[in-house]
C-alpha positions in Angstrom: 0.0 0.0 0.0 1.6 3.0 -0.6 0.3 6.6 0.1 2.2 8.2 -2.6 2.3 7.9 -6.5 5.6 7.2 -8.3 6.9 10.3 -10.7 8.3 8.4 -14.0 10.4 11.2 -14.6 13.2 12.3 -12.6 12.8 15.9 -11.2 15.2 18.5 -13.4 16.7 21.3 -13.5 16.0 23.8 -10.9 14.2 21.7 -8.9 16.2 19.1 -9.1 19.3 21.2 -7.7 16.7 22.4 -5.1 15.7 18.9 -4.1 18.9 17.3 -3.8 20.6 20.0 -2.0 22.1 18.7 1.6 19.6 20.8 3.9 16.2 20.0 1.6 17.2 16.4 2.6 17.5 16.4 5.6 14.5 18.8 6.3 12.6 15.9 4.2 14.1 13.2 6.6 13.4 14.9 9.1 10.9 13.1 11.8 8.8 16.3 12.2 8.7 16.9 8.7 7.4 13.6 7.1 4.9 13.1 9.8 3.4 16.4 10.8 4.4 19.4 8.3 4.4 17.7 5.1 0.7 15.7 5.6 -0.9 18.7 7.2 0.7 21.0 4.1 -0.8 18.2 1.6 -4.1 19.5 3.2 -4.1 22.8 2.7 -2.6 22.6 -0.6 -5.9 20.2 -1.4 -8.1 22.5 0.3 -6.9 25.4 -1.1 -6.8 23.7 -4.4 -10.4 22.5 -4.6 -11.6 25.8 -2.9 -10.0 27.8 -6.0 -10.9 25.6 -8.8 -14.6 25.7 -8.1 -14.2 29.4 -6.8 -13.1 29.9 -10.7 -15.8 27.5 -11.7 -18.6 29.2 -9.7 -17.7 32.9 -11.3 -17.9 31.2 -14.6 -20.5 30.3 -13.8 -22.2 33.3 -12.8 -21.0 35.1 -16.4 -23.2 32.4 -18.2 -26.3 33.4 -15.8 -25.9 36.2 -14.4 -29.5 36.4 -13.3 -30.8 33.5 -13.2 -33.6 35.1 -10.9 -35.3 38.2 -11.4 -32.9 40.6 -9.0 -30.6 38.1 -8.3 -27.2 38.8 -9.1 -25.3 35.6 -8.7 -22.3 36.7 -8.7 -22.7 38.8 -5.7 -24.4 36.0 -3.7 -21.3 33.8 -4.7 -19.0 36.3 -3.4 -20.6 36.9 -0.1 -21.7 32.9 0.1 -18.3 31.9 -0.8 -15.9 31.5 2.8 -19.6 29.5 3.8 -19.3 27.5 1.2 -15.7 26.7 1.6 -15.7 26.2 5.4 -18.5 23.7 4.9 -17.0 21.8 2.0 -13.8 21.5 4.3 -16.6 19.6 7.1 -18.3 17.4 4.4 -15.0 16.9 2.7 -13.3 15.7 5.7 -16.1 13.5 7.0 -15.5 11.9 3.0 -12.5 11.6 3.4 -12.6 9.4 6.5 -14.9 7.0 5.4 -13.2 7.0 1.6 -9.9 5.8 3.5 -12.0 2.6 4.6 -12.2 1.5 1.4 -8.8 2.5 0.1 -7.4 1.0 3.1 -9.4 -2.6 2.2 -8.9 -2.4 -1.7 -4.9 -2.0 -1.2 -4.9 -5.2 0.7 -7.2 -7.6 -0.7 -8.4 -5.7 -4.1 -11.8 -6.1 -3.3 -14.6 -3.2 -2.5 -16.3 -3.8 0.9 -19.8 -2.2 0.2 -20.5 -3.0 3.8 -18.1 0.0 5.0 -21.2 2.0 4.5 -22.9 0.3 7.5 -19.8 0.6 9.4 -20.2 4.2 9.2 -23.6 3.7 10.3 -22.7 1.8 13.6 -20.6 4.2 14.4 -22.8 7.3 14.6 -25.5 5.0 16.4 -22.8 3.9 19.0 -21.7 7.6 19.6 -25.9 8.1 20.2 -25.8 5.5 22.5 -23.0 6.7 24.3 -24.4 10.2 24.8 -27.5 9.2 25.5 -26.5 7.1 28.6 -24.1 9.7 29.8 -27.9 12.3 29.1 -30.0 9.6 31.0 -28.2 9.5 34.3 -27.9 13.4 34.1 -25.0 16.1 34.1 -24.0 15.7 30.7 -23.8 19.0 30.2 -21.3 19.1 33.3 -18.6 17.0 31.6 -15.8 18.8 29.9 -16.1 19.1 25.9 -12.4 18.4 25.7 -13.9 14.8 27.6 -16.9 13.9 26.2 -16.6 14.5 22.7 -12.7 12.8 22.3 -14.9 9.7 24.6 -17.6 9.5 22.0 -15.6 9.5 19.2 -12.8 6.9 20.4 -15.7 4.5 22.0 -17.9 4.1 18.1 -14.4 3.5 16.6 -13.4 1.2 19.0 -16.1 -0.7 18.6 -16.7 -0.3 14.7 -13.1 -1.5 14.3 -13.6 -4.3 16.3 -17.0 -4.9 14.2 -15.1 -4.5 11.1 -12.5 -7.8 11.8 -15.6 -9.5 13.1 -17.0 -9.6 9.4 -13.5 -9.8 8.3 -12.9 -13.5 10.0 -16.2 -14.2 9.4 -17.9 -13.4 6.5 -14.3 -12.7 3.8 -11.6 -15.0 4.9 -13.3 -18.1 4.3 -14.4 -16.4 0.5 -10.6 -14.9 0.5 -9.8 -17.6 -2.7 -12.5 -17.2 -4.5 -13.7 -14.9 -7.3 -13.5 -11.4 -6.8 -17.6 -11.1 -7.5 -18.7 -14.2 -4.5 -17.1 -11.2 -1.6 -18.6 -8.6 -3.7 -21.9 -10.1 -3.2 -21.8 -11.2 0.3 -20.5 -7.5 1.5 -23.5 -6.0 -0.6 -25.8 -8.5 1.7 -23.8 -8.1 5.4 -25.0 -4.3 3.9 -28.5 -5.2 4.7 -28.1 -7.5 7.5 -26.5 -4.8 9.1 -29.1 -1.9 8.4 -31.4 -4.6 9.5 -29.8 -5.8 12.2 -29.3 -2.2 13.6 -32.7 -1.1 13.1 -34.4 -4.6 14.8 -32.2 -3.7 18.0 -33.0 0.2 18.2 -36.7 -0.8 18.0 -36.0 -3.6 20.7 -34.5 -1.2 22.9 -35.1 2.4 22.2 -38.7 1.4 20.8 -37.8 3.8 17.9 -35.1 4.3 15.5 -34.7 7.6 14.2 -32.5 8.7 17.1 -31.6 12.1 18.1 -28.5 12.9 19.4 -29.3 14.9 22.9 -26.9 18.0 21.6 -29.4 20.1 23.0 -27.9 20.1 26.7 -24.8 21.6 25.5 -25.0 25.1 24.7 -21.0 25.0 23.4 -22.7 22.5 20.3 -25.9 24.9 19.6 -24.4 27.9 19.5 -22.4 28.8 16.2 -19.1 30.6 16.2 -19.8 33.8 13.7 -16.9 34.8 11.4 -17.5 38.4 10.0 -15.7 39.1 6.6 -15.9 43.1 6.4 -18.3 43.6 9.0 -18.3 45.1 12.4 -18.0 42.9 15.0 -16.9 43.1 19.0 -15.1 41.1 21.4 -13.8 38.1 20.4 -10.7 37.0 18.8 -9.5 38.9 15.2 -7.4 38.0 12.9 -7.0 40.9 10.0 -9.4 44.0 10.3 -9.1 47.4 11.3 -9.7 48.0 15.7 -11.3 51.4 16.7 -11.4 52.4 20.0 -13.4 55.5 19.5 -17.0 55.3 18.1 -18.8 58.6 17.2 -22.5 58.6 18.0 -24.8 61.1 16.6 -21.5 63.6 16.3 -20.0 62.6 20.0 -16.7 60.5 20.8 -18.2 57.2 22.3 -14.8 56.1 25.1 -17.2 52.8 25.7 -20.4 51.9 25.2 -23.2 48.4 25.3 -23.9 46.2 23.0 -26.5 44.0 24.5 -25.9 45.2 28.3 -22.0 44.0 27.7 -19.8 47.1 27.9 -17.5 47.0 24.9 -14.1 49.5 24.6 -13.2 48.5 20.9 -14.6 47.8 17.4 -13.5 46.0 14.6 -14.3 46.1 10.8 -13.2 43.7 8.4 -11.0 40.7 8.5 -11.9 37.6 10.2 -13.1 37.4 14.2 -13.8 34.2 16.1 -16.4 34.4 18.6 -17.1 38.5 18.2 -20.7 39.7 18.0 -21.9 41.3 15.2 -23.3 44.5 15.9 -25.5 47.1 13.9 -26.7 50.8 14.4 -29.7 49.9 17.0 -27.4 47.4 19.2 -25.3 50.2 20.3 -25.4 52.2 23.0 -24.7 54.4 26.2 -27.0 52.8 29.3 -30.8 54.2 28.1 -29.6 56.1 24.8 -29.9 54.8 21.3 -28.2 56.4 18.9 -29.4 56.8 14.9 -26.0 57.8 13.1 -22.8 55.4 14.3 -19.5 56.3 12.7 -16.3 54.1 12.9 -13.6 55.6 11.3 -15.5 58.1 9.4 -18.1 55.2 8.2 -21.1 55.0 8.8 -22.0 51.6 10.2 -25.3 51.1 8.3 -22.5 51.2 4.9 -20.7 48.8 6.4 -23.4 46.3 7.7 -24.6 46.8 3.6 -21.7 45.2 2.5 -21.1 42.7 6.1 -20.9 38.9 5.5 -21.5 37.4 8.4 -20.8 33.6 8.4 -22.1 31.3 11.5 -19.7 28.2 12.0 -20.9 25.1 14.0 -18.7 24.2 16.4 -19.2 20.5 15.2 -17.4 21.6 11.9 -14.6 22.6 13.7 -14.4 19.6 15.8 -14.7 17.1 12.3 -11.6 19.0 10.9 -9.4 19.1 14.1 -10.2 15.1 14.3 -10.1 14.2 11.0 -6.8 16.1 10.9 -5.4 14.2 13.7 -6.7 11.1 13.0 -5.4 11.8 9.2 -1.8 12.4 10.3 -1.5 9.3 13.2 -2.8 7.2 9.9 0.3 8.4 8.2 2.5 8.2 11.0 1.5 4.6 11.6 1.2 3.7 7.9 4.7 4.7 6.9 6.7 5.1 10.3 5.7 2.0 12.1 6.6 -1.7 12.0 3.3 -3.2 11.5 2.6 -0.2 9.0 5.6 -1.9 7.0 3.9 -4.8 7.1 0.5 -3.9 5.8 2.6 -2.4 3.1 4.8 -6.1 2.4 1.0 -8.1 2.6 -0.4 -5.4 0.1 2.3 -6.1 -2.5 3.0 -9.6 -2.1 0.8 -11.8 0.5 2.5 -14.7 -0.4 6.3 -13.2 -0.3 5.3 -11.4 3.1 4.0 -14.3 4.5 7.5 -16.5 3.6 9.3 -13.3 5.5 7.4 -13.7 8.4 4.9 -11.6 8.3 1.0 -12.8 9.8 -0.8 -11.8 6.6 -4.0 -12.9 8.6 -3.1 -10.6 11.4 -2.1 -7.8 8.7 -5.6 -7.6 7.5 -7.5 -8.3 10.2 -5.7 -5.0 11.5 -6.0 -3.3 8.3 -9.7 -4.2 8.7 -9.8 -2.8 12.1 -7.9 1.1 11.3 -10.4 1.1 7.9 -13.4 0.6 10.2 -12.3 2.8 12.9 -12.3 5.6 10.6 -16.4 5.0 9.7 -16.9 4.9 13.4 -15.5 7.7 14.0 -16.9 9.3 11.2 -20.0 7.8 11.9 -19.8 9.5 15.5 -18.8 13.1 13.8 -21.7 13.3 11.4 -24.1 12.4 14.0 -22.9 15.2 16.0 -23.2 17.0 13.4 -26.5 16.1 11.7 -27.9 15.6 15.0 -30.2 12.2 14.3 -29.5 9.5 13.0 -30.7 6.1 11.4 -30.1 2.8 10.1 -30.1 4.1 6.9 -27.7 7.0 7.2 -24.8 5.5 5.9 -26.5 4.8 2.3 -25.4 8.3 0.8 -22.3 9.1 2.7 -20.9 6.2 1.8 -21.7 5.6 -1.8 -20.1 9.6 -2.0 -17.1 8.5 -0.2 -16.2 5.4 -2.6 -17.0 8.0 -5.1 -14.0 9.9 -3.2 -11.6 7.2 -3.1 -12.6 6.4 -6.6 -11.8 10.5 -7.4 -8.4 9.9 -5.8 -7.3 7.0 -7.0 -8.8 4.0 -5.1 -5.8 2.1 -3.5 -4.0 5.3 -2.3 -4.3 6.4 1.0 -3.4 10.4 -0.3 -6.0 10.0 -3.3 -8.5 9.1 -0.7 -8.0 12.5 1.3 -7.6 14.2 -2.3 -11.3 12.4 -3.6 -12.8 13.7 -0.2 -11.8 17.4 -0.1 -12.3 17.5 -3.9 -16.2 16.0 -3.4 -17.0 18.0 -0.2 -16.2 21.5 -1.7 -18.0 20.1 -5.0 -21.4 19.7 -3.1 -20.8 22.7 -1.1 -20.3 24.8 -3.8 -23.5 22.9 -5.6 -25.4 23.5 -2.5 -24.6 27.5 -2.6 -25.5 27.9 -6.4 -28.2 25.9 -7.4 -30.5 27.6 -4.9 -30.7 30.3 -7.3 -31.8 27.9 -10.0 -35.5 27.7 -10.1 -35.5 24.7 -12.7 -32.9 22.8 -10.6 -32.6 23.3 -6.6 -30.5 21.9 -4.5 -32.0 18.4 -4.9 -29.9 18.0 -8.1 -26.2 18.4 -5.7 -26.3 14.9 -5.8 -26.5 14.0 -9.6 -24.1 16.9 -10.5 -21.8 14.9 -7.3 -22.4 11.9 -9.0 -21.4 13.4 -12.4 -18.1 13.7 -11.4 -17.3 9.9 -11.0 -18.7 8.7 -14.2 -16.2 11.9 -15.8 -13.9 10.4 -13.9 -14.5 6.3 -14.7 -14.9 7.9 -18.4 -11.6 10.1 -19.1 -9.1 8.6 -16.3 -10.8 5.7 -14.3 -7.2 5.7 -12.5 -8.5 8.6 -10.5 -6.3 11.9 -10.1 -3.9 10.7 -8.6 -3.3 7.6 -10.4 -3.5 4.4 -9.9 -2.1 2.7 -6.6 2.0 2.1 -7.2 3.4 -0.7 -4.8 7.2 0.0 -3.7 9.4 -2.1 -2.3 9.0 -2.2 1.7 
């Protein structure tokens, strides 16, 4: 298994001089580099990569239809929907990726789609209910630390979806592990259904229903959003960019402090980005019982600048899929390419036969293999049900058909195309979502065809995804 394509030409010229020089080497050997800077740069590059190229898209876009509604430019609403759109393409993308390594993971070893992974995902986000719920039903959940309970939830449904994952593993594809590629096809397409079934007979045994809600509602720090203001006016909170005043001028007189919502505030800021400021207009401010009509910061008025405002409300669940995925993303490579037993998932997924004559358990190999795919659907499983709030047997039909779509995207077999195929899909559907609204023949119910689109372009023009196909090295 390798998480890396081969280049068939040899870098030249500049860049070969800059790759071969002494200190580029050993920065690239270096421990820190290979297992935290370099996959966490890969990210952003993809990020900011799919971000642009349907940024580009999107305007294009726009020139074609500029109007597509009477008095709607859509331009304009793509410029001020566009860091919502990204920031939620980076969730979806994420929680894509995650499950899409599940099936890279499982195709690099035994070159065989487990259609069951879908389910997996499924378990996952019932088990992180279940785990909640328990914690809700003796009381105080909302008393446990964040930093606690959500790193709990998330490591309990992939425990136990990993551990679910070798179950079917020994029991349902070892025995079938000689013969033809279609008889495993078929059984994982019907331990599919025995699962959604399964799940669905023992919700309604115990919960006597099984569309289950996650009980996010006893903690406030999940409900409410962080708001990111791009140009607007804003206080408190943390900036990053903008313009600070500390003066205001209300209805021609220096404000030194005044309220916004009975909190006294000393400074202002307009424009760049601020986590967990409030946005403010004209009738918020004031100085104990006065309103004032005509605000100035800096000379402008603040009705001009809430005109041209873009106020963008984050859930915190968005922010807590991308910090985990990220982890969980860079342990994978860590263990995948800096590990002994990483080595020998990579010896078993060249050669089973040679690894096994080198001493290597192949049975143990993919039994673990098995157990890191399925702990990523657990936990993503766990994520999107914190996220999406409820949950049921069937929730893991769509994400996971989008996420082999991802892997597919990538480059099925390679661990990088798999985090390539999910970023690339999740800003696709974002973007979708933002710009077919305006539509009135299409609608957002069409994101999934145009998603879908992509991977029979994809099977039609380079069916070895973007990344190419997966290139075994020698271990």
């Amino acid at each position: 298994m390798s998480t890396e394509t081969v280049n068939p030409r040899p870098p030249v010229g500049l860049l070969s001089s800059v790759l071969t020089n002494p200190i580029v080497q050993r920065i690239r050997s270096n421990w820190l580099y290979r297992f935290i800077v370099f996959p966490i740069g890969q990210m952003i590059f993809f990020i900011a990569g799919a971000a642009l190229i349907m940024t580009v898209i999107a305007y294009f876009v726009a020139f074609l239809f500029p109007e597509p509604r009477p008095n709607i430019i859509l331009a304009d609403q793509i410029t001020k929907q566009l860091p919502g759109m990204v920031i939620s393409g980076i969730g979806i993308g994420f929680v894509y990726a995650m499950i899409a390594l599940g099936y890279t993971l499982v195709y690099g070893v035994l070159k065989f789609i487990n259609f069951a992974h879908s389910e997996i995902f499924m378990v996952g986000a019932f088990i992180g209910f279940e785990v909640m719920e328990t914690l809700a039903a003796r009381g105080g959940i909302g008393d446990i630390s964040p930093f606690i309970l959500i790193p709990a939830t998330v490591i309990i449904a992939m425990l136990v979806s990993g551990t679910l994952a070798v179950v079917i593993e020994r029991v349902a594809y070892r025995p079938l592990r000689g013969a033809p590629r279609l008889v495993p096809l078929i059984t994982a397409i019907g331990l599919s259904f025995l699962l959604i079934d399964g799940v669905r007979a023992i919700a309604a045994i115990t919960r006597n229903d099984f569309n289950l809600t996650y009980p996010t509602n006893e903690l406030p720090y999940l409900r409410n959003p962080i708001p990111l203001s791009f140009n607007g006016a804003v206080v408190g909170g943390f900036n990053l960019g903008g313009t600070t005043y500390e003066t205001l001028t209300a209805d021609g007189a220096d404000l030194e402090e005044w309220q916004v919502k009975e909190t006294v505030y000393q400074a202002v800021t307009v424009g760049g980005v601020t986590l967990g400021g409030v946005p403010v207009d004209t009738n918020d401010i004031t100085t104990g019982e006065t309103e004032y009509e005509l605000i100035l910061i800096g000379g402008r008025d603040l009705n001009e600048i809430e005109d041209g405002a873009n106020v963008v409300n984050i859930r915190v669940t968005i922010v807590i899929i991308v910090f985990s995925a990220v982890l969980m993303l860079v342990l994978l490579n860590y263990f995948v390419n800096g590990t002994k037993m990483g080595r020998g998932i990579r010896a078993v997924s060249q050669d089973q036969t040679t690894a096994g004559l080198m001493g290597i358990n192949v049975n143990r190999m993919i039994a673990l293999t098995f157990f890191i795919g399925g702990a990523f659907g657990g936990g993503a499983g766990a994520l999107f049900g914190l996220n999406v709030g409820t949950v049921t047997p069937y929730v893991g039909f769509f994400p996971g058909i989008k996420a082999f779509t991802a892997a597919v995207l990538g480059g099925i077999g390679n661990v990088t195309g798999a985090l390539l195929g999910g970023l690339t899909l999740g800003m696709v559907e974002s973007f979708l979502n933002g710009t077919l609204v305006y539509f009135p023949a299409l609608g957002q119910r069409y994101t999934d065809i145009f998603a879908f689109s992509v991977l029979i372009l994809i099977l039609i023009f380079r069916p070895s995804g973007l990344l190419g196909e997966r290139v075994d090295e020698k271990v």
